[in-house]
N, C-alpha and C positions, 0 to 999 in steps of 0.2 A: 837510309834507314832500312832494317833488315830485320824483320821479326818472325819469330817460327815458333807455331805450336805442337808439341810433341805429345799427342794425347796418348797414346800407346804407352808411354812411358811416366805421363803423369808430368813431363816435366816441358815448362814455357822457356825458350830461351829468345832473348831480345838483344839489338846492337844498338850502337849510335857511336859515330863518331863526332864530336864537338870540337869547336879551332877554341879553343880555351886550354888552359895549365888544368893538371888534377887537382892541384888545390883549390882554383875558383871551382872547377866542378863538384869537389866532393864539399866545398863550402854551402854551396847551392841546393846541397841535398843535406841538407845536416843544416842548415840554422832553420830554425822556425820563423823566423820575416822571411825571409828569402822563399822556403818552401810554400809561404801562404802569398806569396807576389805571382808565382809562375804554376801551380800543382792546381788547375783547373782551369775555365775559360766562363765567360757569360752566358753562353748559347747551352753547357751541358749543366755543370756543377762547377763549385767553389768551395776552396777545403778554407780551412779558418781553425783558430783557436789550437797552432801546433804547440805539444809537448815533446823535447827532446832530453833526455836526459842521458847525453853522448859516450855510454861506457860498456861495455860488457856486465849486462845484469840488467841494462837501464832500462824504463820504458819509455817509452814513443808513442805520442797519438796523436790524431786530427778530429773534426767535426768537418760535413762536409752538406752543402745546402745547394740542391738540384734547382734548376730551371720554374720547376712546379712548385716550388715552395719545401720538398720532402728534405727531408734530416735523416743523417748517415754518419758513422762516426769506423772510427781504421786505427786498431792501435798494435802493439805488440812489444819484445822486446829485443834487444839489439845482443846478440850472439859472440859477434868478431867487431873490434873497429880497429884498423890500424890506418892511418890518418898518411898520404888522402889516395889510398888505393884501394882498401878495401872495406866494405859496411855489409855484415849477415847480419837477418833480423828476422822477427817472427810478423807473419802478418794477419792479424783476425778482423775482418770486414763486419759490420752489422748486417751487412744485403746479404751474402753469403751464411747468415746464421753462425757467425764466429767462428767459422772452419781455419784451423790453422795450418798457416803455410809458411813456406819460410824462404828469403829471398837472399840472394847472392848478386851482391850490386859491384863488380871487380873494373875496377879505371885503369889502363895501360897508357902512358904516355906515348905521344908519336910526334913525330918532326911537327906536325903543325896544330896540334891540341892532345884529344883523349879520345880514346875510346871507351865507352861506355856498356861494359858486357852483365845482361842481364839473365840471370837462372834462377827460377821460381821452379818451387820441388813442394812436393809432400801430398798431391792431387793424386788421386782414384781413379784406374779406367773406367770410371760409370761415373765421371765427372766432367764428361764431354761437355758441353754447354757453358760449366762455367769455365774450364779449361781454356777453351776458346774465344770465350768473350774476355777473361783475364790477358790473351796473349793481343789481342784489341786494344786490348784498354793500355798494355804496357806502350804500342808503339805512337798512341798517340799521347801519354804523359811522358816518352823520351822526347818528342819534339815539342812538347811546351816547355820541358828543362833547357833543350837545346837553343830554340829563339829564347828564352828568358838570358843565357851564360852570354849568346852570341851578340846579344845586344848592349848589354852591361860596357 
């Protein structure tokens, strides 16, 4: 796992390679069971109640219930899909105050799974903090995707 945050530039860019096909992985990011079995953990937060409505135009959202009891919800809409290598989408957080960003989720297949290339764009040089904690946050929700695909 290979994650970098480009604050200077506004832009997070994250890796993972997974031993899975693109189509189990881009399946696992795209059904709403699947996304609410593996996109959080016990000890931080739990996303719940996914909508995916998988086209160019669609929206997409979560509810997402922390440790402490707090409620958080993540939605936006889906940009690009072309099935199973590419998914752009818009992403607006409630912690964040609904700041829109916009994510570039690109699957390359390899001899022995996928790689999984992430580029989140659209952040502020005076956005250090969340910047930072978003390119965090990516590399530990690519290894819950990754144990969730690897185990299946």
């Amino acid at each position: 796992m290979r994650a970098l945050a480009n604050v200077d530039e506004g832009v997070i860019k994250a890796e993972i390679e997974i031993a899975a096909t693109p189509e189990r992985v881009f399946r696992s990011l795209t059904d709403p069971a699947e996304l609410a079995m593996w996109w959080g953990d016990d000890v931080m937060y739990r996303t719940y109640d996914w909508q995916v409505d998988l086209r160019p135009g669609g929206a997409w959202s979560c509810r997402a219930r922390g440790v402490d009891g707090s409620e958080s919800t993540v939605g936006g809409e889906y940009l690009e899909v072309t099935q199973p290598t590419l998914l752009v989408y818009t992403w607006r957080p409630s912690w964040d105050g609904f700041y829109e960003t916009t994510i570039r989720c690109a699957l390359e297949p390899l001899p022995n799974g996928t790689r999984v290339r992430i580029t989140h764009t659209g952040f502020t040089a005076d956005q250090t903090a969340m910047i930072q904690g978003t390119g965090e946050g990516w590399k530990q929700v690519l290894e819950w995707a990754a144990r969730h695909i690897e185990a299946a």
